[in-house]
N, C-alpha and C positions, 0 to 999 in steps of 0.2 A: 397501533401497538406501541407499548414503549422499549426505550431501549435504555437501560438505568448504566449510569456510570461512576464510579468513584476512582479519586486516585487520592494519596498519598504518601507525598515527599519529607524525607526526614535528613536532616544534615547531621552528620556523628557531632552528639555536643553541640548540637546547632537547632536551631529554629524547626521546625515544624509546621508545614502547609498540606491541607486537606482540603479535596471538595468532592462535591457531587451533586448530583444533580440527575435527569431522565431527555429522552430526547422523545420527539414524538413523531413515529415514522410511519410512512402508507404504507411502506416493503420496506425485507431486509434479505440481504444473498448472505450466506456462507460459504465461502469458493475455499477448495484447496488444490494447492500446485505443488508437484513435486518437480522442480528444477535440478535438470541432473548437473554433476560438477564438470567439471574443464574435464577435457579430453586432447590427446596430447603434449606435446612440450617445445618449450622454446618457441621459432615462431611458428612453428607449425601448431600451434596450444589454439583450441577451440572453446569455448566457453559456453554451456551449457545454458538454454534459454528454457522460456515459458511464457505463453501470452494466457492472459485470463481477461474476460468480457466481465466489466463490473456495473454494468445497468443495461436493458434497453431501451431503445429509444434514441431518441437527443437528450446532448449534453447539458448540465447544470441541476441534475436530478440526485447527485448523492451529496446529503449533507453528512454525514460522518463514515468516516474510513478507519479500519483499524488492521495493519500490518504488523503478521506475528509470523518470526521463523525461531527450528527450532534448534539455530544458532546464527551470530550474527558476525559479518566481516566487511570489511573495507571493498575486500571485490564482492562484496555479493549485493546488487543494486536492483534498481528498475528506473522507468518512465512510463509517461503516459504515452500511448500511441495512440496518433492522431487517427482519427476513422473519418478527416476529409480530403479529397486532392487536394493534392498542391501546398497543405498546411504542414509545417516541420512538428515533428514529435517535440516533446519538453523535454527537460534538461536530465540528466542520469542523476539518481539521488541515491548514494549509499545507505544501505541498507544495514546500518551497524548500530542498531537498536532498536526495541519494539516504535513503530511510530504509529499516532495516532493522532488523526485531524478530524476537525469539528466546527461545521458551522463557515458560512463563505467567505469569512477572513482567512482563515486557516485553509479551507481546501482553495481556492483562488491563488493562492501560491503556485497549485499546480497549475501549469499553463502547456498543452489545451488542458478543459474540464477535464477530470479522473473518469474516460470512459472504459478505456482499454489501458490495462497497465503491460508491459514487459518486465519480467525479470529476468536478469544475466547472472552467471554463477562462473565468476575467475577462480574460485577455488576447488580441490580434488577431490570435495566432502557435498554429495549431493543435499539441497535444501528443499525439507517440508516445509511450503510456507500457506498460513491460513490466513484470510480477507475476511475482516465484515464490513459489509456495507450498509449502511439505514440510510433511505432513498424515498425519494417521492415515487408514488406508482405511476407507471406507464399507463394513460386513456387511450 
C-alpha cells in the first residue's frame, strides 16, 4: 500500500519549497491517545500520561511516523519506551509542533527504535494526540 505525502514551505516574501513524494508500506496503524492534563498543583502537580504500542514485533520496523496533537506546548512531550531490561528509555522530545519522521535517518534519531512511545501532559488542557505509522509487517 502506499502512503502519499506532500509538504509545503513558504517564507512570507520568501522562497518557496515543496515536495512529495509516496512511501511504500506492508502495514499502517492509526492510534489515537487521549492524554489527560496535569492534575494538581505545585509540587504536588501530576502530569498526565499515555502509552501507545506503535508496531509489533521487534524493533526497526516503522519507517515513517507522523505526530499530530490537537494543540501544541512546551510541556506536552513524549519518548520512546524501551520494551528491553535493563535498556534506558530515549530522551523526552517536546512536543511543540506537528512532527513527522521518515525513513532511518530521521527515525534513528530516536534511540531505542520508535516501538512504544510515552506521552506526558504538564499542562491543565487534556491532549487528543493521533500516530501514523507506515511499517514493515510483522512475519
Amino acid at each position: 500500500m502506499k502512503i502519499n505525502w506532500s509538504v509545503n514551505v513558504q517564507v512570507a516574501d520568501g522562497p518557496t519549497i515543496a515536495a512529495s513524494d509516496s512511501y511504500d508500506a506492508q502495514a499502517f496503524d492509526k492510534i489515537e491517545a487521549n492524554v489527560p492534563g496535569q492534575t494538581g498543583s505545585g509540587s504536588s502537580a501530576t502530569a498526565g500520561t499515555a502509552t501507545v504500542d506503535l508496531q509489533p514485533g521487534g524493533d526497526g520496523k516503522v519507517k515513517l511516523l507522523l505526530i499530530k496533537s490537537d494543540f501544541y506546548d512546551a510541556k506536552l512531550s513524549y519518548k520512546c519506551k524501551t520494551t528491553d531490561a535493563g535498556k534506558p528509555d530515549g530522551p523526552v522530545i517536546a512536543l511543540d509542533s506537528l512532527q513527522l519522521l521518515m525513513g532511518s535517518g530521521a527515525l534513528g534519531l530516536l534511540n531505542p527504535a520508535p516501538n512504544r512511545l510515552q506521552f506526558t501532559n504538564g499542562t491543565a488542557i487534556p491532549a487528543n494526540i493521533q500516530v501514523l505509522v507506515g511499517r514493515e509487517a510483522v512475519v
